[in-house]
N, C-alpha and C positions, 0 to 999 in steps of 0.2 A: 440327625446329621447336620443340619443346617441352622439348628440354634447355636447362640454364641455362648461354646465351652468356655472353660477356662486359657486365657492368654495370657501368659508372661511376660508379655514384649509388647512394640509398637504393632500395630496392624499391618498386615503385609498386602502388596498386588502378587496374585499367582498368574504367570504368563506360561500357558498353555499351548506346545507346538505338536500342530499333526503334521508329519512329514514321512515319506517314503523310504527313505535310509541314511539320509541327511538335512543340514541346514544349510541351502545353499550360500545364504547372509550371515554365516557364523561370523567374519569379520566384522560386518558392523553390531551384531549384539555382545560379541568379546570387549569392543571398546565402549559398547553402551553398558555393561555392568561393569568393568574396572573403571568408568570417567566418574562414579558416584563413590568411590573408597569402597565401606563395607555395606556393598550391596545386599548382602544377604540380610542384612539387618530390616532391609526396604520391599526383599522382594522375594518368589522363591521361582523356581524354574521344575517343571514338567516336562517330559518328552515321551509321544506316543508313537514309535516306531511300527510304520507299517508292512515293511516287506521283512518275513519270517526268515527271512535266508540273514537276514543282520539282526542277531538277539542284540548286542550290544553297540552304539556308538563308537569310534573308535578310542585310544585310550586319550591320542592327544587332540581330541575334541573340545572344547569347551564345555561342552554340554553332557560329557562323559558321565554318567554315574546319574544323571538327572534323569534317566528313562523310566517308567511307570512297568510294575510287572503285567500288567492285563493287557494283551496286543489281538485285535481284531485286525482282521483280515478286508482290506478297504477298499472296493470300490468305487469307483466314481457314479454318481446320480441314483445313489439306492440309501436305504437305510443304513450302512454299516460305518458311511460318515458322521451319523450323528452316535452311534455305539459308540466309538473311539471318541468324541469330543465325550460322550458319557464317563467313560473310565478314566478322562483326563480329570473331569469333574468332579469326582468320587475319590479320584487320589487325595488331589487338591483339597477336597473337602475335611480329610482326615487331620489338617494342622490348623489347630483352632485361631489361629492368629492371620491366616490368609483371611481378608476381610473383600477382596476384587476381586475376579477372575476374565482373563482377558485371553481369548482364543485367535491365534495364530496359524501360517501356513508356516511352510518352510520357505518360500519367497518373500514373507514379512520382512521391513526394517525401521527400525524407530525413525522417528521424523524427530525428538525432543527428547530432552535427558531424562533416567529413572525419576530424579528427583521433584520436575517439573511434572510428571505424570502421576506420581505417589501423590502430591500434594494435591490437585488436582481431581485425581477421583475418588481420593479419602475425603474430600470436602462434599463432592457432590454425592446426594443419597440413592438417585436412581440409576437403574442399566442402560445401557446402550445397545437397543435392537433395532437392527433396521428393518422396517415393518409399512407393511401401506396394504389396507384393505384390496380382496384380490378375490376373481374367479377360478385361477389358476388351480388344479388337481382338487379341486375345491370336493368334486363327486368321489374320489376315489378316496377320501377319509370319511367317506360317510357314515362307515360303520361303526368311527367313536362314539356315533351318538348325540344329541344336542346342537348340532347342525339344524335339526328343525324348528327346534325354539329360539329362531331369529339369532343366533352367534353369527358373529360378523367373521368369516374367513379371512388368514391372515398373508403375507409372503415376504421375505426378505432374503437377506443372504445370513451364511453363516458367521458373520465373523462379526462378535459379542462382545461387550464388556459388562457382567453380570457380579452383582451385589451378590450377598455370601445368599440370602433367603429366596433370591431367585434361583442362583446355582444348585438349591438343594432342592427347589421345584424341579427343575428342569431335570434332575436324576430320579426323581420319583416319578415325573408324569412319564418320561419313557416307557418304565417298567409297566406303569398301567394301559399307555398306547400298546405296549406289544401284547399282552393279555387279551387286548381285544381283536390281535390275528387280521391286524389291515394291511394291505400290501404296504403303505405308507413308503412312496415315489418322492423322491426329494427328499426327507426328510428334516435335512439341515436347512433348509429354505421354511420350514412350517413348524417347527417341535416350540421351538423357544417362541416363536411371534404366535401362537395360539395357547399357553398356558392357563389364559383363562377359561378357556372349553373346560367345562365339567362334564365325565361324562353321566350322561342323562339328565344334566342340569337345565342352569338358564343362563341365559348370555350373560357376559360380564365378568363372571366369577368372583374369586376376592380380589382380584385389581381395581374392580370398582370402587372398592370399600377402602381399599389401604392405597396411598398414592405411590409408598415405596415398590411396590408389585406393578408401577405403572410405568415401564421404562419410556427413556427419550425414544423417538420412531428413528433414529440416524445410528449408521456404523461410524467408529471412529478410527477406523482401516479404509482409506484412499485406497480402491479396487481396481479402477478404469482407465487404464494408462492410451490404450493405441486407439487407432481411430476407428468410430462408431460405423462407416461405410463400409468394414472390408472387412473378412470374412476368409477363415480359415479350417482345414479339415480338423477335426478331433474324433477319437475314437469313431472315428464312418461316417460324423454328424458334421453339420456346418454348423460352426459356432461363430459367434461373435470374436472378432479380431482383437477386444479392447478386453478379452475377459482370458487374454492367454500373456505370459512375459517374456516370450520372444516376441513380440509385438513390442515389448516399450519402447515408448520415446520419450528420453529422460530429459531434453530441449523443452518438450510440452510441459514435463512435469517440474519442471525449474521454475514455470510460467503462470503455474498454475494459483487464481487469485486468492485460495484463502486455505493451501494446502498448509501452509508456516502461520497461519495466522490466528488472530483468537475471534472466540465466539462465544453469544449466548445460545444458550439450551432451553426450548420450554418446550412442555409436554404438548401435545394436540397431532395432527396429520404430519404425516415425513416432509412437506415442500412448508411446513412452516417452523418447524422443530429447530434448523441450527440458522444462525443470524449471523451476521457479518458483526464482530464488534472491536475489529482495528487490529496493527501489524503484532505486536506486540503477545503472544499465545501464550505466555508462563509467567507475565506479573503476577501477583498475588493481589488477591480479589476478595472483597468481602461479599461477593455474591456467588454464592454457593453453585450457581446455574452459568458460572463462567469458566473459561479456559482455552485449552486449544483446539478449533474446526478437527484435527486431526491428530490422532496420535501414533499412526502406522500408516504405513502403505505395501502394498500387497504387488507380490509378482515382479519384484527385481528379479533380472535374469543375471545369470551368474557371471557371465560374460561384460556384468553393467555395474556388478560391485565395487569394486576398486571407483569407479567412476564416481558413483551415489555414496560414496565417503567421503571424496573428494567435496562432491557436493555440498556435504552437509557439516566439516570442516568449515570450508571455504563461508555458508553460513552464518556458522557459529562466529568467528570472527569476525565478520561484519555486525553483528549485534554487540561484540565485545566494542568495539570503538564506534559505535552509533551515538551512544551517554557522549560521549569523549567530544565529539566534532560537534555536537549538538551543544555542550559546554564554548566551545572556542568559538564556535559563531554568534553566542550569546556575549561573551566579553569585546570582540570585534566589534556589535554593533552600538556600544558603550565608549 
């Protein structure tokens, strides 16, 4: 599944959304595929619809027609989030020409154009997991296996940008985690950031061996919008205030130092993995391990849309005439 068939075309990024019965930012990803002409060319679109009472999107959707036939039934903090991220993977996997696969909520919206992000991570070879050695549920998979032969436990969140031969791990190592009938808590949080667990193996796996199996430890979906002090109910739980989007504060996130900006990537721990490497996130770079700190952000609230297009118009624009005044200040000082 995840060797490379035959492709007639350019390599594509497949952008992968799990959502409930809609996209609440369908605006801003309508004008992020019509601002690139013939996106399809660049890109392909997935949709995994979760509530059974809506088989289809509606017709004047954007995203109409792009729905995957496999629909799990999803709840929140169990395994059946990474089932649906599964069957998006496996859709995906079936067009030999998607070469990325970049996993989505339905509060996702681009921070940068298709084209800045095609180029981007068609350049660079590894995925984007965010990933930090952890004891977290670490006892309740114990029953994979290989836990005892020193495997470093792993935790991040879900939201991935995976190479085509990770994606094709990541569909097969499920099948084998459920085989072995572990309650598996969390799941989206440990499936993809533990691929190298063998079970009955030895620590490492083939990551150690091949560096492409080695992804960056950083998401490249901006998650954490409201403030880290304050605390809100969710399903009966106190959650974290900064991990819901009726919290956002789009003030903060205008503010924020390297959310538009570019960076470098290098493999090793999560607080050393992404770098500050100037405003500029979409030159084109002869380093493979460069680009933009962020290429999503997660949990616009619907109410904040219109706002966060405004936003990133307004943006766009100032970098259109940035060359421009930067030119006239230079003939000025002549």
């Amino acid at each position: 599944m995840g060797s490379p068939a035959t492709c007639d075309a350019s390599p594509r990024l497949a952008f992968l959304f799990l959502c409930e019965n809609g996209i609440a930012t369908e605006p801003l990803w309508r004008d992020f595929f019509k601002a690139a002409g013939d996106w399809r060319s660049l890109a392909s679109v997935y949709v995994h619809v979760a509530d059974r009472r809506f088989p289809r999107l509606p017709a004047t959707s954007f995203f109409a027609g792009h729905e995957i036939d496999e629909r799990i039934g999803v709840n929140w903090g169990d395994a059946t989030i990474m089932r649906a991220t599964v069957a998006l993977l496996r859709a995906a996997l079936k067009a030999p020409c998607n070469a990325r696969f970049a996993l989505l909520s339905d509060s996702c919206a681009p921070l940068h154009s298709l084209r800045c992000m095609h180029a981007f991570l068609l350049r660079v070879r590894r995925s984007f997991v965010d990933s930090a050695p952890s004891t977290k549920r670490r006892s309740k998979y114990a029953c994979l296996g290989g836990l005892s032969n020193g495997q470093v436990w792993r935790s991040g969140s879900n939201w991935v940008v995976l190479t085509r031969e990770v994606a094709a791990r990541t569909v097969a190592t499920l099948g084998r985690w459920r085989d072995r009938r572990c309650p598996m808590p969390h799941l989206d949080e440990h499936l993809v950031q533990n691929l190298g667990l063998r079970i009955g193996g030895h620590a490492g796996g083939a990551a150690a061996k091949k560096p492409s199996l080695d992804p960056f430890a950083v998401s490249l979906t901006h998650f954490e919008l409201g403030a880290k002090s304050t605390f809100v109910t969710y399903k009966r739980q106190r959650h974290f205030a900064h991990w819901h989007a009726a919290t956002a504060n789009l003030t903060a996130l205008a503010s924020h130092p390297t959310l538009r900006a570019g960076c470098t990537f290098r493999p090793g721990p999560k607080y050393f993995a992404r770098q500050y490497d100037g405003p500029d996130a979409c030159v084109r770079s002869a380093n493979a391990s460069s680009g933009p700190c962020y290429l999503f952000v997660r949990k616009v609230p619907p109410f904040n849309v219109e706002a966060f297009r405004t936003a990133l118009l307004r943006h766009a624009a100032s970098r259109r005439t940035a060359p421009v005044r930067r030119r006239q200040q230079q003939r000025q000082r002549y």
